[in-house]
Structure formats: structure tokens, C-alpha cells
C-alpha positions, -999 to +999 in steps of 0.1 A: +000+000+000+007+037-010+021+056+027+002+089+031+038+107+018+039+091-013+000+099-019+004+134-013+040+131-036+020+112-065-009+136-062+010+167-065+026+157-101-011+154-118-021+192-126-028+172-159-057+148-140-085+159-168-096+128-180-087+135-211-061+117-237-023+117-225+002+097-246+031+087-225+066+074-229+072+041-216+089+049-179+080+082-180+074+085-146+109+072-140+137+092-124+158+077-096+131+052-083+132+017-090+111+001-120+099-033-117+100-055-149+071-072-153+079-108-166+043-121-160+010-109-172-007-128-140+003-106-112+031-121-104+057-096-106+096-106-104+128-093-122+153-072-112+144-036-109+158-010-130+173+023-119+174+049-147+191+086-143+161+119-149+151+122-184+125+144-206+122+117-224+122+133-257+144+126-287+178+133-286+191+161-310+228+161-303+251+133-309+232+104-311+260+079-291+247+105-261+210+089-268+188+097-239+178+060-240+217+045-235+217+075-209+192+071-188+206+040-179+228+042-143+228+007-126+207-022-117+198-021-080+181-043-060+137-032-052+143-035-016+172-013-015+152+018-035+119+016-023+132+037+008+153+058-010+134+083-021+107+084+008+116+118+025+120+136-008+080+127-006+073+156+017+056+181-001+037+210+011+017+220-018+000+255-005+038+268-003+051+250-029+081+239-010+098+200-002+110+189+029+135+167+038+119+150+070+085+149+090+097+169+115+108+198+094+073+200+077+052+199+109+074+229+122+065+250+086+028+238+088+028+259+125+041+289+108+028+320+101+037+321+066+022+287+060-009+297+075-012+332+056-010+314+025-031+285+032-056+317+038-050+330+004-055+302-013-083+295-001-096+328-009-079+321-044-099+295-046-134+307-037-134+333-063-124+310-089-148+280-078-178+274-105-198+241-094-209+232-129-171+229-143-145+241-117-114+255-129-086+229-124-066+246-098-039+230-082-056+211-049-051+228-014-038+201+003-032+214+037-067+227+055-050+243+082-016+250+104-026+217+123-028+194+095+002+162+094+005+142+067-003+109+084-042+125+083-048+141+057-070+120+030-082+128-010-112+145+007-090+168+027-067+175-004-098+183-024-105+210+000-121+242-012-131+271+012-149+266+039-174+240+053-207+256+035-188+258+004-172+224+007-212+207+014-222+230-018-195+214-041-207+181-023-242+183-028-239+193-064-216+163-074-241+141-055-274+158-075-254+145-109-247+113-092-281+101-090-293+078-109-322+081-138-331+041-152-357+058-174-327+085-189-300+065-197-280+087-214-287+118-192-279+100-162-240+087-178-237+124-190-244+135-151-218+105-144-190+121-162-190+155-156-192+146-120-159+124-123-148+152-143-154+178-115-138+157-087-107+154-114-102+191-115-103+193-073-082+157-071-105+140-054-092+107-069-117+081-051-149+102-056-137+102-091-131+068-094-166+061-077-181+082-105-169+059-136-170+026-113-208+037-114-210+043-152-196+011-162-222-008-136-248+014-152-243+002-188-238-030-180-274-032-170-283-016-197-268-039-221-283-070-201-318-051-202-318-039-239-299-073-254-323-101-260-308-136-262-318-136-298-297-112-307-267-125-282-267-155-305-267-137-332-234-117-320-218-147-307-223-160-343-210-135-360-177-132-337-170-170-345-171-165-380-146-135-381-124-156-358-123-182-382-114-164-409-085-146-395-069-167-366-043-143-354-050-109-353-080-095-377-078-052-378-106-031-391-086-007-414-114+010-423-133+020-393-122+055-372-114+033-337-127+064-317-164+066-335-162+023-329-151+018-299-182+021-274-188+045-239-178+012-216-144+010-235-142+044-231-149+045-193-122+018-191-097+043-207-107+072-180-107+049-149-069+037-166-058+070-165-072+083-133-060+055-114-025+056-134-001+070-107-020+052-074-036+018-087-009+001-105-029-034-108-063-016-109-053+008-138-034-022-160-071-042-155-088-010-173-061-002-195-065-044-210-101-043-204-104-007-226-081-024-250-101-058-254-138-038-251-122-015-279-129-042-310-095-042-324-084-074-310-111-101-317-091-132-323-092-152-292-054-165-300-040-131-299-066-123-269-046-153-248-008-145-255-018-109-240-020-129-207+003-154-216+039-144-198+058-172-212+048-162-245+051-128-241+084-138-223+099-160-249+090-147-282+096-108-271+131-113-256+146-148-258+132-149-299+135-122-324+103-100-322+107-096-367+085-132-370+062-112-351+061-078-365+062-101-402+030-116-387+012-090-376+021-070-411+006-096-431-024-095-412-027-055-417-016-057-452-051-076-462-064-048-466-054-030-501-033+003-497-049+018-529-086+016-514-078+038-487-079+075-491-063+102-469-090+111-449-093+073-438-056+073-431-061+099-403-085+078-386-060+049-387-036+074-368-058+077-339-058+039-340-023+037-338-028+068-310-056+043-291-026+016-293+000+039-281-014+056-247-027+019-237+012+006-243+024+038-222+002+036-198+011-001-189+049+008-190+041+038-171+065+032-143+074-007-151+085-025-182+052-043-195+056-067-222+023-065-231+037-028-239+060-043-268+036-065-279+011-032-282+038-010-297+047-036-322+011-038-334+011-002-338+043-003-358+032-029-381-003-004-386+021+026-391+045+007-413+023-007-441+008+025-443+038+041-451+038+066-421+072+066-417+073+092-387+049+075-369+069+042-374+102+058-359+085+072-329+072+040-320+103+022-327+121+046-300+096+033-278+103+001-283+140+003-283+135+024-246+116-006-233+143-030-242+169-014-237+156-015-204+155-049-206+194-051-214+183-070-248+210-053-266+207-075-294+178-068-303+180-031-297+201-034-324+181-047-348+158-022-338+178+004-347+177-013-382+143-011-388+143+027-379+173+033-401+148+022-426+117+038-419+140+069-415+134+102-444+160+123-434+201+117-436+205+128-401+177+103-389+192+080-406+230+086-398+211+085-365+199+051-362+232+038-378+256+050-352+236+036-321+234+007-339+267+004-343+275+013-308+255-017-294+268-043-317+303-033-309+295-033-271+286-070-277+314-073-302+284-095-329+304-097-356+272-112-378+253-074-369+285-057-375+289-073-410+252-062-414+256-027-403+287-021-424+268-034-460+240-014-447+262+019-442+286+008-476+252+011-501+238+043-478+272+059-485+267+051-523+230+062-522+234+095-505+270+105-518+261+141-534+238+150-506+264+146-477+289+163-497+263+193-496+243+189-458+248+204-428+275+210-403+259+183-382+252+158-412+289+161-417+299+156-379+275+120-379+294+111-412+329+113-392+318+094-365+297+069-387+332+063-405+350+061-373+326+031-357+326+014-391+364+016-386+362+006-355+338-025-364+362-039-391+392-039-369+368-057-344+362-081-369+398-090-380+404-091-344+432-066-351+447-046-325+474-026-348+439-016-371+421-008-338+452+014-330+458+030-365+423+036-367+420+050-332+449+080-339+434+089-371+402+095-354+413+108-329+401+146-334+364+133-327+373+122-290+390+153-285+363+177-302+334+165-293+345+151-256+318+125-255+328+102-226+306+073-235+323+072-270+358+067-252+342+046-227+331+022-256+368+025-272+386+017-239+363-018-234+369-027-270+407-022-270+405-046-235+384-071-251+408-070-278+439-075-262+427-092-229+400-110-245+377-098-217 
């Protein structure tokens, strides 16, 4: 269970908590805390956790061997040993805005006079900006008074606003919208969510949470009042059929996923993301259930290796995830490219969007295999239809996730498929130089020789536009040739070559002082000699 600290911690990083669509980065949320791997789909979480350094988690535009996946990688650490890490940087007094470094420092500012002024301000603050129908989504006052310790205070006390008559105002309204109307079904779920909505902007997580857990029992009954057994038949029918036809993984290309998908898949997706940062189990139940509800996955064989670990195990890490991505390609390729126009192609992008907040919001603050298997759906989608900047954004999310992992041989070949979905020569120059740097960590001769007959017909291709580009197209062209330098001597298992090769490049460890680039050259001259 959550301590009170790391409630009030959690709940003061949401000013976002709107309910409404958030794509994420996998681990995200991840700065020196641990991150649990998750291995099995069942609940049984084991692995190693992983510590990673702070990150913005966007791409990187400098040097690419300073990636800010490689980067954000410090140590592994044992989950015992970081779970009390970080606890007293937890203390938070959100009316002053300030941290605290232990209990007793924050009860002694909560008794003073300038805490108390502005908890009074606030409040006042927040009075005048107060509208019941749709409040304004202040940050919550989380301290009600001087007296208040964080081993009391509770959502409904952070969700604090004014006084007492104010407080049973806000109250009463939420609980008016609350009600339930059997005879107006869709009045009553539109009451539902603006009430969940409401609570959202104050941060009054549970009453939130009560709202949607309500909509979903609410159209469940509907659906068992208005659904005849006739027409279940008919449904269960019809779903056999499809399954039949297409045994892995059958996608609706032509359908706009957000006009398909119906209000209890969408309920799913709000209770995911509200519960997101406190409900780690809960929210990954309505993040699958949104996903499975959502129509997109109907074959019962794909259905199961979502919950299969050893599956999801095996054939994402221990196996090459391509036979995959081939498979689920062929299945989206059924579909002709040439009947689908633009405007359809911009509802497959909010497909691939659907795909990519579920996959984020599993690996929120854990590595999810479920995630990769997600992302790589979502590739495959992106792929086929030729959207090559889509492709390359989900490929970094894949390659975060397992570099994670410390499956540097398959980052590698990740890095090959997003040299190839790649437009530009940077991009491409890019993908080509981490993938080099992995595959000469591991010293794989087999991905060297790939990468080198890769980079020897690029060179060929792009000959007359590197001779005219950039100042930075011509800086990733020197250290391209310097790692494919590198890589041959590595191959001939020449030290001489290492070393000639090592002097003549040497103005690139000088210039650009990149330490992970001479960390890389010092283990590879080791290996060499030592045969470490």
C-alpha cells in the first residue's frame, strides 16, 4: 500500500488529471526510483528492478551515441534497497510550494505563520475561482490548516475548497449528478461524467473513481436489459465467423477506432488514466479491459498471448520480435493500400494513438511486455501504411523498453528497422551509429557485418547529398566512419587496425569530448587484447 507521503508526492505531479487523452513514454514517470519488470502478465511480478538517471524523455538532437535511451541507464539495484530511497523527498507542502527533507521539518513549517497566511489566500484564491458546474482545475489545497500532518490528511481533505458551507455546496452538487435516472439512460452517464470530471479538477481521486466505477455498472445493466438472447446469439455467431477467418489478429482498417469503440471502452480508458499513478494493478485491468472492449483485438489466439507471460516472455526477448512484426504485417496488409484514401488514413492514426497511450500507460512506471507487444502492433499499422514518422517514434519506444531490458541484441536490430523507416540523412545517420554502438558493445560480428553493408550502399546512395548537408550531417558522417572503422578492426580481431584507426580519429574524441564514446573505445581495445 501507498504511505500517506507518497500519496500526497504522487498527487501533487497530476495538474494534468482531466480525464482526457495523455500519450506517454514508456517509464516516463521514472527518475531515480526503482522500475519493476514485469515478466508475468498474471500478477506475479519478479525481475530485477531497473534504476534509470532523470530524463525528458524526448528525442535526442545532439550526438546520437549520447542517446537519452543508453543515458538514462545508471545501474541495476536491488527493489528493496530503493523503495526507501526516495521516501523523504515525498514531503511536499503543496499550499507553499516547497519540499522537505523530513516529517519533522514539515510539521514545524505547517505551525508557521507564513504557511498559515498562504493557506488563507488560497483558499480565498480559490473561492473566487470556484464554478460548481465545471470548476477550474486549480492545483488542490492540500493542507486545510496550520494543524494538519501528513499521516491524516485523506483525498477529501486534499480536495479541500473554502470553507465548510462551500465544501457541502460542491458536495451536494456532485451528489445531484450522481443520482441515478433508469428511465434517462443517457442523461444519467452524462451527469456521471462530468461529475468524475469535477472531482478530477479538485483531485478527489476516489470520488472520481466512484463516478466511472458507477457508469460502467450502469451500462452494464443496460446492455443485459436492452440485449435479447436472440440477438446475443446472433453476436456470438457473427464473432465466431470472423475468428475463423482470421486466426491471429484481424484489424478493421477502415473504421475510425474512436467513432467504434463504445462508452464502456471508453470508461475503461478514463478509470486507466485516473488510477495511473496510485492503482498500479487496478489501472493495467482497465487499461486491457479498454483495450479488449475497444474491438480491435477479436481473435481469441492473440486475446490469450496478452495474458500469456511465457509467451510474451519468450517470443519478445529470448526470440527475435521480426517473426512477429512479419505476422502481424501480413495481417494489416489484407487490406489493399490503394482503397484507402487520406481522410481514412487519419483515422488509422488515432488507432495507432488508441494503441500507443494503452502501451504507455502499462509501461508507465514498469517495463510491460504487453507494452512491446502493443507497440509492435502499432508499428506494423504505421508501417504498411507508409507513415514513416509514426513508425520511428514508436520504434524509440520500443527500443526504450528493451533497452531497459538489457536485450542489446535486439535493440540493435531495432535500430535497423528505424534506419529504414528513416526520411532524413540525419535520422538515418542517427539510427546507424547507435546501432553500431550496441553491436560493438557486444562485439556481434554477424550485426557488424550487417551494419557495415548497410552503411557501404547508404554511402553510395546518399553520396552528393552529404557532400552538400549540414554542419551536423557532416559531424555524424565522421563518427559513422569512425565506428565502421572501428567495427572492421573488431572483426579482424586486429589490435594494430584498432590502434591506427583510433589516432586517425582521434580529433572526434577530442572535439566533441563524449565520454561514452571513449568509454566504448577503452572496453573494445580490453576485449581485444585481454579478450575480456
Amino acid at each position: 500500500m501507498m504511505n500517506q507521503t507518497e500519496y500526497l508526492g504522487r498527487l501533487n505531479q497530476l495538474p494534468h488529471l482531466n480525464l482526457d487523452e495523455l500519450i506517454l513514454e514508456p517509464l516516463s514517470i521514472v527518475t531515480n526510483t526503482s522500475c519493476e519488470i514485469d515478466y508475468n502478465s498474471n500478477n506475479n511480478n519478479v525481475g530485477s528492478p531497473l534504476k534509470l538517471k532523470n530524463s525528458n524523455n524526448n528525442n535526442n538532437n545532439g550526438s546520437p551515441l549520447k542517446s537519452n535511451i543508453r543515458s538514462d541507464i545508471d545501474q541495476y539495484d536491488t527493489l528493496s534497497n530503493s523503495n526507501s530511497s526516495n521516501s523523504n523527498n515525498e514531503l511536499f507542502c503543496n499550499d507553499c510550494n516547497k519540499r522537505f527533507q523530513s516529517e519533522q521539518t514539515l510539521n514545524t513549517h505547517l505551525n508557521s505563520s507564513k504557511h498559515i497566511q498562504q493557506v488563507k489566500e488560497n483558499k480565498k484564491k480559490t473561492i473566487a475561482n470556484k464554478s460548481f458546474g465545471s470548476p477550474s482545475p486549480k492545483k488542490p489545497q492540500q493542507q486545510q490548516s496550520s494543524k494538519t500532518t501528513t499521516t491524516t490528511t485523506t483525498s477529501s481533505a486534499t480536495a479541500t475548497v473554502g470553507d465548510g458551507g462551500n465544501i457541502d455546496s460542491f458536495q451536494k452538487k456532485q451528489l445531484e449528478l450522481m443520482n441515478i435516472v433508469p428511465s434517462k439512460p443517457n442523461l444519467t452517464l452524462k451527469n456521471l461524467y462530468q461529475a468524475a470530471k469535477n472531482y478530477t479538477a479538485h483531485h478527489m481521486i476516489k470520488e472520481a473513481a466512484l463516478c466511472l466505477l458507477k457508469m460502467l455498472h450502469f451500462q452494464q445493466q443496460q446492455q443485459q436489459q436492452s440485449s435479447s438472447s436472440i440477438e446475443l446469439k446472433e453476436k456470438s455467431q457473427q464473432r465466431q465467423q470472423q475468428q475463423h477467418q482470421q486466426t491471429c489478429l484481424p484489424l478493421d482498417l477502415k473504421v475510425d477506432i474512436w467513432s467504434k469503440i463504445n462508452l464502456e471502452t471508453k470508461t475503461h480508458l478514463n478509470f486507466a488514466r485516473l488510477t495511473r499513478m496510485f492503482d498500479r494493478k487496478l489501472s493495467e485491468y482497465h487499461y486491457t479491459q479498454a483495450l479488449l472492449n475497444s474491438s480491435i483485438i477479436t481473435s481469441p489466439t492473440m486475446k490469450d498471448k496478452l495474458f500469456e507471460s511465457e509467451y510474451l516472455l519468450n517470443e519478445l526477448s529470448e526470440q527475435h520480435p521480426q517473426t512477429i512484426i512479419d505476422l502481424l504485417t501480413s495481417i494489416s496488409s489484407t487490406t489493399a493500400l490503394s482503397e484507402i484514401s487520406d481522410e481514412q488514413k487519419q483515422q488509422l492514426e488515432s488507432t495507432i494513438t488508441f494503441l500507443d497511450e494503452i502501451a504507455g500507460g502499462l509501461s508507465f512506471d514498469r517495463i510491460n511486455y504487453k507494452s512491446i507487444l502493443l507497440y509492435l502492433l502499432s508499428y506494423s499499422i504505421s508501417n504498411i501504411l507508409n507513415m514513416n514518422s509514426r513508425s520511428r517514434i514508436t520504434l524509440q519506444r520500443i527500443i526504450r523498453l528493451y533497452v531497459g531490458l538489457a536485450l542489446d541484441h535486439i535493440v540493435v536490430d531495432m535500430f535497423i528497422l528505424q534506419y529504414k523507416v528513416s526520411d532524413s540523412i540525419q535520422d538515418k545517420q542517427s539510427s546507424l551509429i547507435n546501432a553500431l554502438r550496441y553491436a560493438l558493445e557486444l562485439i556481434d560480428i554477424l550485426k557488424l557485418n550487417q551494419i557495415i553493408n548497410i552503411y557501404t550502399q547508404f554511402k553510395i546512395s546518399t553520396t552528393t547529398s552529404i557532400s552538400t548537408s549540414t554542419k551536423q550531417t557532416n559531424i555524424f558522417t565522421e563518427q559513422l566512419d569512425f565506428l565502421i572503422s572501428l567495427g572492421k578492426a573488431v572483426i579482424s580481431n586486429d589490435t594494430l587496425l584498432f590502434d591506427s584507426f583510433r589516432d586517425t580519429y582521434e580529433f572526434i574524441t577530442i572535439t566533441q569530448q563524449d565520454k561514452d564514446l571513449n568509454t566504448l573505445i577503452t572496453k573494445l581495445y580490453e576485449k581485444l587484447i585481454y579478450g575480456q
